[in-house]
C-alpha positions as CSV (number, residue, x, y, z in Angstrom):
1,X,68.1,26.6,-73.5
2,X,69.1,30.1,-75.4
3,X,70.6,29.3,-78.9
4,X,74.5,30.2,-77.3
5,X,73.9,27.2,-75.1
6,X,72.2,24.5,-78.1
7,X,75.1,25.6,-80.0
8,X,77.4,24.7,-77.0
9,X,75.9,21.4,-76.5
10,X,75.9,20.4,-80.0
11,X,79.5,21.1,-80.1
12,X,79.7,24.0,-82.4
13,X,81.1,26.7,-79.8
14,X,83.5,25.4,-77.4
15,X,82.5,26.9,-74.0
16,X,86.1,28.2,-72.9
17,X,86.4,30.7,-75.8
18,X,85.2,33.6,-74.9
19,X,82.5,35.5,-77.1
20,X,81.7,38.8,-76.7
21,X,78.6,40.4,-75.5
22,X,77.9,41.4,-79.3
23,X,78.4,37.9,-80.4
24,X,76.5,36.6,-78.1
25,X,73.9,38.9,-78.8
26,X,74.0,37.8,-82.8
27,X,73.7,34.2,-82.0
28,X,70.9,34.5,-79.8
29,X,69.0,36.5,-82.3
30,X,69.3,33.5,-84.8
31,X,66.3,31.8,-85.5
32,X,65.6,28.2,-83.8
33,X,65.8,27.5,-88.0
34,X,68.8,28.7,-88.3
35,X,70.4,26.8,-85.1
36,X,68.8,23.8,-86.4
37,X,70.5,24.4,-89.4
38,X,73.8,24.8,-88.1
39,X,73.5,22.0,-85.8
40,X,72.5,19.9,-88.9
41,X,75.3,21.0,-91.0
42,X,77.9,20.3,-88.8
43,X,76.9,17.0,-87.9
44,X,76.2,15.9,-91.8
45,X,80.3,17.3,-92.5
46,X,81.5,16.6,-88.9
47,X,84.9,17.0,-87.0
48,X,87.4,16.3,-89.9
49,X,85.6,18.7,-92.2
50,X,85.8,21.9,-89.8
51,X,89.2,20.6,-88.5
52,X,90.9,21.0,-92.2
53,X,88.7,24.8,-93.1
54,X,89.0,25.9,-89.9
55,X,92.6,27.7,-89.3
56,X,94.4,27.3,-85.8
57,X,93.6,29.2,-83.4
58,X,90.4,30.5,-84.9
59,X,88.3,27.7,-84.1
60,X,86.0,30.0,-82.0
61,X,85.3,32.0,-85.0
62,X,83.0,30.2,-87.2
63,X,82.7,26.8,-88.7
64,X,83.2,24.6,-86.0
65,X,83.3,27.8,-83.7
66,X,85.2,25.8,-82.4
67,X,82.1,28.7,-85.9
């Protein structure tokens, strides 16, 4: 599983936003650290922490991504 797809499954990047081939690229050169990481710091703040930062419409961006 590439880091695109852990990040998917952890709920971090909802699958129908579309990333671009750049983004892509940048997530799947993170470390398996750094998606640990991310996967731990979202479940530790969880949903209503990233709902509240996160504006509308820009979910796909960062944070929840959904970052």
């Amino acid at each position: 599983m590439n880091n695109l797809q852990r990040l998917q499954a952890a709920g971090l990047i909802e699958v129908q936003h579309a990333l671009t081939p750049d983004e892509v690229s940048s997530i799947n050169q993170l470390s398996s650290a750094e998606v640990d990481a991310l996967i731990s710091v979202r479940a530790k703040l969880g949903d209503d922490f990233f709902s509240h930062k996160v504006p509308v419409g820009d979910s796909h961006r960062m944070g929840t991504m959904i970052l």
